[in-house]
N, C-alpha and C positions, 0 to 999 in steps of 0.2 A: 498515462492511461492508455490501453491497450485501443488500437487502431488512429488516435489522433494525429492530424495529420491537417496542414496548410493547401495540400496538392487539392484543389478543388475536381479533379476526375476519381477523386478514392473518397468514399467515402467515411464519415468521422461513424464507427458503432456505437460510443458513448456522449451525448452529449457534456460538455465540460461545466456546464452550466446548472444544469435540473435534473443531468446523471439520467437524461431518458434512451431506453437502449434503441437506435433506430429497429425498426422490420422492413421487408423485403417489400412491403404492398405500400410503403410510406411513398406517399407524391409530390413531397417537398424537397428542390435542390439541394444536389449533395452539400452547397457547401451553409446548409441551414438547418439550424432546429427543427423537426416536425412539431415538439412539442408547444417550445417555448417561443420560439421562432430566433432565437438570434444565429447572427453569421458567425460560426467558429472561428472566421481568422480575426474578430476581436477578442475571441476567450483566450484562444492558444497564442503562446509566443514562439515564434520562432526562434532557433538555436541562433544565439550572434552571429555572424559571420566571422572569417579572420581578419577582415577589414573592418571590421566593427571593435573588436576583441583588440585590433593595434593600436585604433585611434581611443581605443581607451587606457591602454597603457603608453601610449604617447601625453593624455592630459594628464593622467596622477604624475610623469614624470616630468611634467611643466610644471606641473602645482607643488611638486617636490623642490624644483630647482627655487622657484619662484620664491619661495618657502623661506631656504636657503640663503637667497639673495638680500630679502626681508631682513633677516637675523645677523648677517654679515652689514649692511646698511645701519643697524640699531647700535648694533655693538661700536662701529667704526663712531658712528656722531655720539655714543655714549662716552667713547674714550677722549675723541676732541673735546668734549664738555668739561671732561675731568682734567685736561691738560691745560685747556684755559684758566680754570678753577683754581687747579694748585701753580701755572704761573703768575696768576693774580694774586694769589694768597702770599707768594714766595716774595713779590715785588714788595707788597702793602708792609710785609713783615720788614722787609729790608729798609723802608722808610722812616717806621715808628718804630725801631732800637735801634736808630742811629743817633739818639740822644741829642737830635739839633734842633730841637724846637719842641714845646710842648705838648703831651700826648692830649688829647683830646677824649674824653671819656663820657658818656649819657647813661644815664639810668631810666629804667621806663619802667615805671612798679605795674604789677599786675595781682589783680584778686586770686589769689593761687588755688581757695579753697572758697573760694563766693560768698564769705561770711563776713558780714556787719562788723565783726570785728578788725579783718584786715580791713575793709573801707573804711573804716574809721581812720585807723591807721597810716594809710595811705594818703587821704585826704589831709595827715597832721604834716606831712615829711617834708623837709625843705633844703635845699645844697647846704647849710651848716652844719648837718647829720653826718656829711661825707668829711669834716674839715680833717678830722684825725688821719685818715687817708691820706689824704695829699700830704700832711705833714710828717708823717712816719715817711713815705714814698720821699721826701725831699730830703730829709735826714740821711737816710739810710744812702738816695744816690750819692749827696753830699760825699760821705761817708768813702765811697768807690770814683769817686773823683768828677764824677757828673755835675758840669758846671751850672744846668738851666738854675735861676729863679724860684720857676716851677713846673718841675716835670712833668708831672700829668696835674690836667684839669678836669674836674668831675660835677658836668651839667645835669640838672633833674627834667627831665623829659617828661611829658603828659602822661598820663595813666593809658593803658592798653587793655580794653575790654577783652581780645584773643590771648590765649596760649597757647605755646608755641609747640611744635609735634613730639609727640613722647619719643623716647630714644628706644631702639630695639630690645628688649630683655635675651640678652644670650644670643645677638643675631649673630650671621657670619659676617666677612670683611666688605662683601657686597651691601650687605642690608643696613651696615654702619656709614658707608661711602651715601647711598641714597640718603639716607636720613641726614644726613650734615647736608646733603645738594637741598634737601626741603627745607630746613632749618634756614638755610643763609637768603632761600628766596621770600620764605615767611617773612625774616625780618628785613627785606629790602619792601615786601608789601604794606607794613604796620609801620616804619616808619617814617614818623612826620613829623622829626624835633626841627622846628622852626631854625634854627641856629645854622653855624658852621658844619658841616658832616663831620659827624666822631670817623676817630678810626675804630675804638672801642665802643661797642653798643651790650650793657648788660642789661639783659632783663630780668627784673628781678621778684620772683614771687614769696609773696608774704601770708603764711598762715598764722592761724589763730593758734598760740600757745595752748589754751584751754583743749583745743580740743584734738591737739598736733605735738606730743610730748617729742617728739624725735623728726627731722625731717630727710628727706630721699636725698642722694647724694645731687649735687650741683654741677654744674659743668662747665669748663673752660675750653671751649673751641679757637685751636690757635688758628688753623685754615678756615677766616670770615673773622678771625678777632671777636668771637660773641662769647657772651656769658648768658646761660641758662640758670639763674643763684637764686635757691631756695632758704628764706629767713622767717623768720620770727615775728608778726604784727605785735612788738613789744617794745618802748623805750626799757627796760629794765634788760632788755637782750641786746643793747643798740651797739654795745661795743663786739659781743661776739659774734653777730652781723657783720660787722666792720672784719670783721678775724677772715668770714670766710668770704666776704665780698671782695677782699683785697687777695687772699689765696686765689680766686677763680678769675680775679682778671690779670693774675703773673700766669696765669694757665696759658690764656689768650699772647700771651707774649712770648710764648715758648717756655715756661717754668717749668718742671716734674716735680711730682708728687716728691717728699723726702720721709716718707715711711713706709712702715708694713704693710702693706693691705689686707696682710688675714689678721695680725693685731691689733693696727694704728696706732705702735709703736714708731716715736723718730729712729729715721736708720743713723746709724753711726758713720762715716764722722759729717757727711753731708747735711744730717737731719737735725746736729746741734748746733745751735748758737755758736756756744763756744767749744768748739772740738778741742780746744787744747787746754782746756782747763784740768789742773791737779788738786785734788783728785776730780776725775771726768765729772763724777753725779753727785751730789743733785745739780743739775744745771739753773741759771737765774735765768732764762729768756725761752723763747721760743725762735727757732727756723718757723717762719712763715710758711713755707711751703709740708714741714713737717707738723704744724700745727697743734703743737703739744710742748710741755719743757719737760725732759725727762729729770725726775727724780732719782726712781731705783729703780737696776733690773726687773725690768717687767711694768714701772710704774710712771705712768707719765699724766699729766693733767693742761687743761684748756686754759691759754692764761683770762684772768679777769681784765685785763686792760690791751687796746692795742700798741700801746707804750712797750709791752713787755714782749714783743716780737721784732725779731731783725731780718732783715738779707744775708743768707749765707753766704759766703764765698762762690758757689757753682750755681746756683740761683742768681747771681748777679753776670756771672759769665754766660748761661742761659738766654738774660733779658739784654745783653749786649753793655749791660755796666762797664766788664772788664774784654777789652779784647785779647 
């Protein structure tokens, strides 16, 4: 604005304030409104100084380093976090496949879809339901020279009102790393199996058939040894419950998938039973970990019994069967 000014001996022409133009017969100090009466050097600002102007680009570049130091600090304690994690997970694992003692297993059902129907379900379930498990599991180690009794043991845990964090859809390798760090702390919060501590903890949620024809894939986290296993609130489905509860905790133990995953086709020869059968197809059994018996190119089915799946050969080298 043309004549404003701080110099209280010059006078301001324009007030800044009510825009009144001084005149020459006005009897109110220069450095005052005639009109309105305020003092201009609260309207006007004066230009910063360079000492002003430094000490402000001296704080943005405190707050910048500060900043900085912050994100270097988060990064650093996020990397010890993950280096604890995977040498505790490296140990745990090095412990339960060294086949010297019994693995230890809990199941905790969970209302997966809050229907009357899994609480029904879940309130019938009892450790007999698991028996086929440990007996294929004793078999089949049998089978690869694994001396225990019995391998793993699989205790039924209380029911669990929480479900445990959804897993990323399409995240990156950061946003899968975070979700397993929540996952393994969820289930050190929710559990409270009276007993010995598993090394294996599945949880396991049960929908309602009727109203759940297909269910989302399960998961087998081998760093924390947990299972995420989605099943069927059905004795009529109990055995192929058993198919994928026993796939998702060789997950936990170091297993791989032994199929297609744009098919779910078994892969060849890891994915068959018996890879050296002549001729290959149809095959009698299922790879556990492939989850199917392949008939014919292109054709494979879920077996009806968990009788009718084995331990592969690299699935047992996997879970530290074969060394």
């Amino acid at each position: 604005m043309p004549g404003a000014t701080l110099n209280s001996n010059q006078p301001v022409e324009e007030c800044p304030k009510c825009h009144y133009l001084r005149r020459q017969d006005d009897t109110a100090p220069l450095w005052q409104c005639p009109s309105c009466g305020v003092a201009y050097a609260k309207i006007i600002k004066a230009p910063p100084t360079i000492a002003a102007a430094g000490d402000a680009a001296n704080n943005s570049a405190v707050k910048s380093k500060s900043g900085r130091r912050f994100k270097a600090i988060r990064v650093f304690v996020l990397t010890v976090i993950l280096i604890w994690v995977g040498a505790d997970a490296w140990l745990t694992k090095l412990r339960t496949t060294s086949w010297d003692h019994p693995l230890r297993i809990a199941v905790y059902p969970i209302n997966g879809d809050g229907s009357a129907a899994a609480a029904q379900y879940i309130a019938t379930l009892n450790e007999a339901q698991f028996d086929d498990i440990e007996q294929l599991v004793k078999s089949e180690a049998g089978r690869y020279g694994v001396a225990l009794n019995e391998p793993i043991t699989i205790a039924l845990a209380n029911p669990i009102a929480e479900t445990p964090p959804q897993p990323p859809r399409g995240g990156n390798m950061f946003e899968i790393m975070w979700w397993s760090l929540k996952l393994r702390l969820w289930a050190h919060e929710v559990d409270h199996y009276p007993g010995p501590a598993p090394e294996v903890r599945a949880f396991t949620l049960y929908y309602d058939p009727a109203t759940h024809s297909v269910l989302e894939h399960s998961t087998g986290l081998e760093k924390g040894m947990i299972g995420v296993i989605k099943l069927f609130a059905s004795n009529q489905m109990a055995e192929q419950n058993n198919m994928v509860m026993l796939h998702e905790l060789l997950h936990t133990l170091g297993a791989t998938d032994k199929y297609d995953l744009h098919t779910n086709q078994p892969s060849y020869p890891d994915g068959y039973a018996e890879p050296d059968l002549r001729p290959v197809l149809p095959q009698r059994k299922a790879e556990i970990m492939a989850g199917r018996i392949p008939l014919a190119n292109n054709r494979a089915e879920i077996p009806g019994r968990l009788v009718d799946a084995v331990v592969g050969a690299k699935t047992a080298h996997e879970i530290g069967w074969i060394k």
